[in-house]
C-alpha positions as CSV (number, residue, x, y, z in Angstrom):
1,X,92.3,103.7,166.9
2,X,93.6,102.5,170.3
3,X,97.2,103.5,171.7
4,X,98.8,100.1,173.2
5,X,99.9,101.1,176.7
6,X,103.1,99.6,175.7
7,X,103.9,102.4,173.0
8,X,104.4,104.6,176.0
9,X,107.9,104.9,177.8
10,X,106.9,108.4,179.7
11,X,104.5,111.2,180.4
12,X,104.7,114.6,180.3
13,X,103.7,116.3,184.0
14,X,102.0,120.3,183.7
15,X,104.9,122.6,184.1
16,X,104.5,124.4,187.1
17,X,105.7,127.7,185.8
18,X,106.4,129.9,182.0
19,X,109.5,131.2,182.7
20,X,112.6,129.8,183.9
21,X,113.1,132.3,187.6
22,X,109.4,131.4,188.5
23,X,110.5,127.7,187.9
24,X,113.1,128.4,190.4
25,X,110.7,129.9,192.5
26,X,108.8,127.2,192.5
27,X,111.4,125.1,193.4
28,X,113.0,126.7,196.4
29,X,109.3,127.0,197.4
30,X,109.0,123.2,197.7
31,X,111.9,122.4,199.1
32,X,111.5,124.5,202.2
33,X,108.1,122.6,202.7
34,X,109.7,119.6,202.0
35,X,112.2,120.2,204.3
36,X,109.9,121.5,206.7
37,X,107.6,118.4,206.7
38,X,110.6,116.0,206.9
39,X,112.1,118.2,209.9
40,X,108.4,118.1,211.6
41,X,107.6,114.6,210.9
42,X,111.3,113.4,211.6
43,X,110.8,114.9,215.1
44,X,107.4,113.3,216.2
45,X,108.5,109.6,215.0
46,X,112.1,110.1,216.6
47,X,110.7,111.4,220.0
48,X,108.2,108.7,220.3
49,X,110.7,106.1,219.5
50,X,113.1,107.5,222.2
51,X,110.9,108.5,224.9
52,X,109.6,105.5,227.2
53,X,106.7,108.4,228.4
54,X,105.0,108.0,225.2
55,X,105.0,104.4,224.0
56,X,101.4,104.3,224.3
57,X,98.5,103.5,222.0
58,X,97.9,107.0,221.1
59,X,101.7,108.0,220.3
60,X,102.4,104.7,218.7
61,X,99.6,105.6,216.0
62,X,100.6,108.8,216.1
63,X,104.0,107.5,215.0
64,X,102.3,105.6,212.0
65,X,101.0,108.7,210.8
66,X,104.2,110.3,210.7
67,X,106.1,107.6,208.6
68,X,102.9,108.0,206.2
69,X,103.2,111.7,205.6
70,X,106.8,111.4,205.2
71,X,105.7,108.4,202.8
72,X,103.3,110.8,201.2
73,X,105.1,114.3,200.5
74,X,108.3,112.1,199.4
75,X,106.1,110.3,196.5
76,X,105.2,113.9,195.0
77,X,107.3,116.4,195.5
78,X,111.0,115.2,194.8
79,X,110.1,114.6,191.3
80,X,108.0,118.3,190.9
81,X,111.0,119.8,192.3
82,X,113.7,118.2,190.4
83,X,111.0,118.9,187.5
84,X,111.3,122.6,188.0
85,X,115.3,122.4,188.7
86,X,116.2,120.9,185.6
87,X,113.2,122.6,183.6
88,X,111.8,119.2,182.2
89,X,108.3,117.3,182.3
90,X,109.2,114.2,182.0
91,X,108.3,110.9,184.0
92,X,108.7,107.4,183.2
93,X,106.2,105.1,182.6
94,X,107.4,102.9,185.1
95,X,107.9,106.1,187.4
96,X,104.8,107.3,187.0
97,X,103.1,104.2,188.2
98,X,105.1,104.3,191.3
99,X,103.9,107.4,192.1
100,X,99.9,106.0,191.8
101,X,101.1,103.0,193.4
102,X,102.6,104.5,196.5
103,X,100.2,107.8,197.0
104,X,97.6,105.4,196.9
105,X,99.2,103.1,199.4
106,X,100.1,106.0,201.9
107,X,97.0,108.1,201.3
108,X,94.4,104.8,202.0
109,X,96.7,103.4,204.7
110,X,96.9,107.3,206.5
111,X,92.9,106.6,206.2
112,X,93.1,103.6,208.1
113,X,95.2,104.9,211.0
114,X,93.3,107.8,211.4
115,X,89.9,105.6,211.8
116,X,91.8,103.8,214.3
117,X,93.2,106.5,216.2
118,X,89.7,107.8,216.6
119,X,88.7,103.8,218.4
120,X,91.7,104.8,220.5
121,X,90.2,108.0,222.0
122,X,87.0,106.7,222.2
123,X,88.4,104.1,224.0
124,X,90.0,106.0,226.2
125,X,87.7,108.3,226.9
126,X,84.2,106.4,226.8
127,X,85.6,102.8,228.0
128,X,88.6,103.3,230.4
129,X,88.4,100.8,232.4
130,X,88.7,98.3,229.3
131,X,91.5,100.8,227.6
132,X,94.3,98.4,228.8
133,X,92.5,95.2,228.0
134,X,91.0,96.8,224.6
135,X,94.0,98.3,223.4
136,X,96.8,96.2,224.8
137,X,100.3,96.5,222.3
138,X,99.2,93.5,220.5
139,X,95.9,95.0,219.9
140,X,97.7,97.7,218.8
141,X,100.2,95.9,216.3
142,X,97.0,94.2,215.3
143,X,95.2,97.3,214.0
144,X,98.6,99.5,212.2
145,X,99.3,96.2,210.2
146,X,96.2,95.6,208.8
147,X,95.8,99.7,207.8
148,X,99.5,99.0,205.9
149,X,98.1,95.8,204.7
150,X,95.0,97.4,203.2
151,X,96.8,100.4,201.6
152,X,98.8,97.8,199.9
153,X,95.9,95.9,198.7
154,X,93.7,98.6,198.1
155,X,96.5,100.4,195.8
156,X,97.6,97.0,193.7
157,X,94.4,96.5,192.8
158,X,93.8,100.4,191.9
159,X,97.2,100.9,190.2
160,X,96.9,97.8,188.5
161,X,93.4,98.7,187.2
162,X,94.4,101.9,186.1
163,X,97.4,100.7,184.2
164,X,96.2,97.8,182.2
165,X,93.7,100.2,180.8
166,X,94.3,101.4,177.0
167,X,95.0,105.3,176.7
168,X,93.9,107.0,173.8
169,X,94.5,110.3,174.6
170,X,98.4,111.5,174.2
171,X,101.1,111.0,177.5
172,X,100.2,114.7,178.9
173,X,99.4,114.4,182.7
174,X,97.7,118.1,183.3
175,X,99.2,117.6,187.3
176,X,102.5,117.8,188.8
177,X,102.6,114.2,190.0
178,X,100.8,111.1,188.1
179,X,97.1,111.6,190.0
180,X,94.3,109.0,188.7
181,X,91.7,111.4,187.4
182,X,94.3,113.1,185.1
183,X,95.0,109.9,183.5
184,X,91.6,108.7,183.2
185,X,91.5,111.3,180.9
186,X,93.7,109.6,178.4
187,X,92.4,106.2,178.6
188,X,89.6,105.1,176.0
189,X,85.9,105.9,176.9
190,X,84.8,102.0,177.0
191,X,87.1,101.6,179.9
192,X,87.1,104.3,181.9
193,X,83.9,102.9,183.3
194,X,85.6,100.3,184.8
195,X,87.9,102.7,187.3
196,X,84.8,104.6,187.9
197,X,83.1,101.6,189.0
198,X,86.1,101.1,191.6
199,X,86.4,104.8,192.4
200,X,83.3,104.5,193.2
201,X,83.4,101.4,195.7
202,X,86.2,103.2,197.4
203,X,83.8,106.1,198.2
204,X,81.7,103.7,199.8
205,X,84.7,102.3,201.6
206,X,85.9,106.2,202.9
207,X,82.3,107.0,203.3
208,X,81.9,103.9,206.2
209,X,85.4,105.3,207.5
210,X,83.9,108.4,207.7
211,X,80.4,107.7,209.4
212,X,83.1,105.7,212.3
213,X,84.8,108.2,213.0
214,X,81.7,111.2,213.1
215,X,80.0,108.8,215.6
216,X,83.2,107.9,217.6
217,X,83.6,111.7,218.4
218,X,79.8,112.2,218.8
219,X,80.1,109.5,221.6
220,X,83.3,111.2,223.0
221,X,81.8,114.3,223.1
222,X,78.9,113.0,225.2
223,X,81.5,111.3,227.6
224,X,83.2,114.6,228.1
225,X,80.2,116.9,228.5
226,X,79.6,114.8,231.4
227,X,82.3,114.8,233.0
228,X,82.2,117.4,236.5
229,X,86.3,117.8,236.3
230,X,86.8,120.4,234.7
231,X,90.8,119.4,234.6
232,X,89.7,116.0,233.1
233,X,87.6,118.0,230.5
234,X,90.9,120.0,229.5
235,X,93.0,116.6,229.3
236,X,90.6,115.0,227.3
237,X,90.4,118.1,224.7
238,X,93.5,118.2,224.1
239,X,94.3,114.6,223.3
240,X,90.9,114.9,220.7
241,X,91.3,118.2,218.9
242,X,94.6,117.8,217.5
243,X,93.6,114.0,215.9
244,X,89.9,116.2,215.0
245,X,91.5,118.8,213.5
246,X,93.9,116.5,211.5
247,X,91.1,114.5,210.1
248,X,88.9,117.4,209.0
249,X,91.9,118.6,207.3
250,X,92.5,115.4,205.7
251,X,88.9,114.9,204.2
252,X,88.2,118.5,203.7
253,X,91.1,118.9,201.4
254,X,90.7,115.5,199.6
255,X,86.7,116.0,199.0
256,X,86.8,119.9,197.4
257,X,89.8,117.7,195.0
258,X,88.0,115.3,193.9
259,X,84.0,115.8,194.4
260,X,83.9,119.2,192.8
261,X,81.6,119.8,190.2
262,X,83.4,119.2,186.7
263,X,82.1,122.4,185.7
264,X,84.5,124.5,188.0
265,X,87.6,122.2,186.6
266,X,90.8,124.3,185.2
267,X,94.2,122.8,185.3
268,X,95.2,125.8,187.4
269,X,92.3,125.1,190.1
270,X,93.4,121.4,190.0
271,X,96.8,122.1,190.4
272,X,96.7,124.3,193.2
273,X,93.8,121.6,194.9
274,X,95.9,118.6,194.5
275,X,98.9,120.4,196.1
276,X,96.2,121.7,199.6
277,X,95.5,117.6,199.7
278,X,99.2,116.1,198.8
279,X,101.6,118.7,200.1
280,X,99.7,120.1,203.1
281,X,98.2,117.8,205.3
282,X,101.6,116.1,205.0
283,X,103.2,119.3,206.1
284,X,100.9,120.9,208.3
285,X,100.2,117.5,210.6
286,X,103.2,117.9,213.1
287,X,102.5,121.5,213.4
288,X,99.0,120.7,214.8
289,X,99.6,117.4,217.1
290,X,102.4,119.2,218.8
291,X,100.2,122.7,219.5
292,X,98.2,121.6,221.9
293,X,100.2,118.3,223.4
294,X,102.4,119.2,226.3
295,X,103.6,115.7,226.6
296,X,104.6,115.6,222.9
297,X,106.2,119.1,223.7
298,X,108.5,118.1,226.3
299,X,109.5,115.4,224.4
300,X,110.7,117.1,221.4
301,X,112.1,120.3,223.8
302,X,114.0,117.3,225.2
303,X,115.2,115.5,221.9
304,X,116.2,119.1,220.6
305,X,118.4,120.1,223.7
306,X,119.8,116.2,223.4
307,X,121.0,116.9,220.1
308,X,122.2,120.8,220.8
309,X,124.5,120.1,223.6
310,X,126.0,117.0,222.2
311,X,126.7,119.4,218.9
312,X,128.0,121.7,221.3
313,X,130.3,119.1,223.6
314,X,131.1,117.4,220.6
315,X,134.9,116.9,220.6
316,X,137.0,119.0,218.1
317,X,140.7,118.2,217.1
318,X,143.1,120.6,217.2
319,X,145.4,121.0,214.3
């Protein structure tokens, strides 16, 4: 017997803890990452929206990937945390499709940029002479709309999909936010085919994504091996392995989630993998571009000492 979608007003997330102080825990835990990611992201998007220096190509993507993340930790971990705060499971229905709806928007669109941001370098570093022509600011708009544009496509027709299909199965999400392989697991078996079928196509999709940006880098490296400054060598290092180590952090974390063997699957394995894919990169991101940029440092050193002596100069009124 089929269960109308329609019959269900909410689902039930997995608890995160037994007992009420490791709920608490829990919670304290994720809002200082929260916190964290908003401070670290909120930084990189403000100092490349005040700093002339570095309205360029590579900081204006870079910017777009900072809006995502904060897109992306704000879709999961609000609701986990006021989960564990107010010791309930509960989601809405409506809720809950939000959540596929905008982690698949973010997550896809993050994709995008990060394709693009590897043209950039290669641009830069293989084709200079053509980066101003090739990556003009219209160029530029050009390439961060249509990544937004496609996460929003991409995740209609994927939340939609998963939605319209029957479940069959209870309301009990085994995750802490509403993640599309958890509620597969509710749906009926004749349909579940169908999202497998477009999970599928969006492998393909990630997989060409992928095989852009190995050989972008392959070419880069080429360009850089050859280079006889050594200075110019440096320059162009450090402007690559930030956005390299990014991606491989990106795909490493999202492949071991979702391409392990079912075999290994326990709600406690999932629930920790779901969190290194959804709560880190997100986190983690701001922590790496700024590492190794100098420019990006000065920026922010800047920004920080903007904001400390107008705290400090600010005017107080005497009683």
């Amino acid at each position: 017997m089929h269960r109308d979608n329609s019959s269900i007003s909410e689902f039930l997330l997995l608890a995160l803890a037994d007992t009420r102080q490791l709920q608490l825990l829990h919670f304290w835990l994720l809002l200082g990452i929260y916190l964290a990611a908003l401070l670290g992201n909120g930084l990189i998007s403000t100092a490349v929206a005040c700093h002339h220096r570095l309205h360029t190509p590579m900081y204006f993507f870079l910017l777009n990937l900072a809006l995502l993340d904060l897109g992306c930790i704000s879709t999961t971990l609000p609701k986990a945390m006021a989960n564990a705060l107010w010791d309930t499971r509960h989601i809405s229905y409506p809720g809950c499709a939000a959540q596929v709806f905008f982690f698949f928007f973010l997550f896809s669109a993050e994709y995008c940029i990060l394709t693009i941001m590897s043209y950039d370098r290669y641009v830069a570093i293989c084709k200079p002479l053509h980066y101003g022509t090739l990556m003009d600011s219209r160029a530029c708009a050009t390439m961060a709309a249509a990544a937004w544009g496609t996460g929003v496509l991409y995740s209609l027709l994927h939340t939609a999909n998963t939605f319209s299909m029957p479940l069959c199965q209870g309301n009990a999400v085994d995750q802490f936010f509403c993640e599309v392989p958890q509620i597969l697991k509710l749906s009926c078996s004749h349909s579940y085919l169908r999202e497998f079928g477009f999970l599928l196509v969006s492998v393909c999709l990630a997989f060409g994504c992928f095989v852009f940006i190995v050989l972008s880098y392959v070419q880069i490296f080429r360009s850089v091996l050859r280079m006889s400054s050594e200075q110019g060598r440096h320059k162009a290092f450090s402007t690559c392995l930030p956005h390299l180590a990014v991606v491989c952090l990106f795909l490493s974390t999202g492949m071991v989630a979702y391409l392990k063997p079912p075999s290994i699957s326990s709600p406690s394995l999932d629930l920790v993998l779901s969190f290194l894919y959804s709560v880190v990169p997100p986190a983690v991101n701001p922590l790496i571009y700024s590492m190794r940029n100098q420019e990006l440092k000065d920026a922010l050193w800047k920004l920080m000492t903007k904001c400390v002596s107008k705290a400090v100069n600010y005017p107080h009124f005497s009683t």
